[in-house]
N, C-alpha and C positions, 0 to 999 in steps of 0.2 A: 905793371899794367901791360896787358897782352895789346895790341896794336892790330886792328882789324885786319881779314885777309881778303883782296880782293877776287872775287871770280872771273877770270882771265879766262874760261873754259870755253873757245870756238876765235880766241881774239891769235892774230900774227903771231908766232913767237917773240917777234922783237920787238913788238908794240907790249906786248904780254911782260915779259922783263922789264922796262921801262915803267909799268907802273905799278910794279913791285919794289922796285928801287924805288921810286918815287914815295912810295907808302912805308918804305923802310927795312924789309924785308931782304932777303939773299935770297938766290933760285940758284937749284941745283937743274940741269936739262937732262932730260933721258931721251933719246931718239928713237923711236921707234918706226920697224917695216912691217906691212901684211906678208904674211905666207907667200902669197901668189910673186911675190918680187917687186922691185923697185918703183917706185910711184914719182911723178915727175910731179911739182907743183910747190907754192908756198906751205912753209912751214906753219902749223896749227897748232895749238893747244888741247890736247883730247882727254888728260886729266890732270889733278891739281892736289897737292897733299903737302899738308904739314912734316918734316921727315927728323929734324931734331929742334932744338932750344930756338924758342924763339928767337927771332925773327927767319928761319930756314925755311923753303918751300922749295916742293919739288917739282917739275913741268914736265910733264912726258907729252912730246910734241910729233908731231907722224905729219905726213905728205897730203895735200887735199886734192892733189890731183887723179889723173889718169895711169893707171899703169903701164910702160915703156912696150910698143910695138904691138899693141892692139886690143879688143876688149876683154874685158873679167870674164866674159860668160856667152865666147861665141857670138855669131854674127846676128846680127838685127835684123835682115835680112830674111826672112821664113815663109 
């Protein structure tokens, strides 16, 4: 019997692991950065995938912040 998967997608990373364990499951983490470079901020869950025999799930997890030393796209200021 397969054992539900829960959707952790937008949750902490560590909050996100904790109720996958809890629900019985193993997580593999993949980390992920944008192009533009380093992102300061709590770690997210941004997608969620089955990757072998149940019970395995994958979390690919990226940054929610800002990125380090000033804006994505230029000053606000116009």
């Amino acid at each position: 019997m397969s054992v539900p998967v829960p959707d952790v997608i937008g949750c902490d990373l560590r909050l996100a692991e904790e109720i996958m364990t809890k629900c019985g499951h193993t997580c593999v983490v993949v980390l992920t950065t944008p192009p533009a470079g380093e992102i300061e901020g709590e770690l997210r869950v941004i997608r969620q995938r089955a990757v072998g025999p149940d019970p395995i799930i994958e979390l690919v997890a990226a940054r929610d912040g800002s990125p380090k030393g000033g804006a994505l796209h230029g000053s606000r200021n116009r």
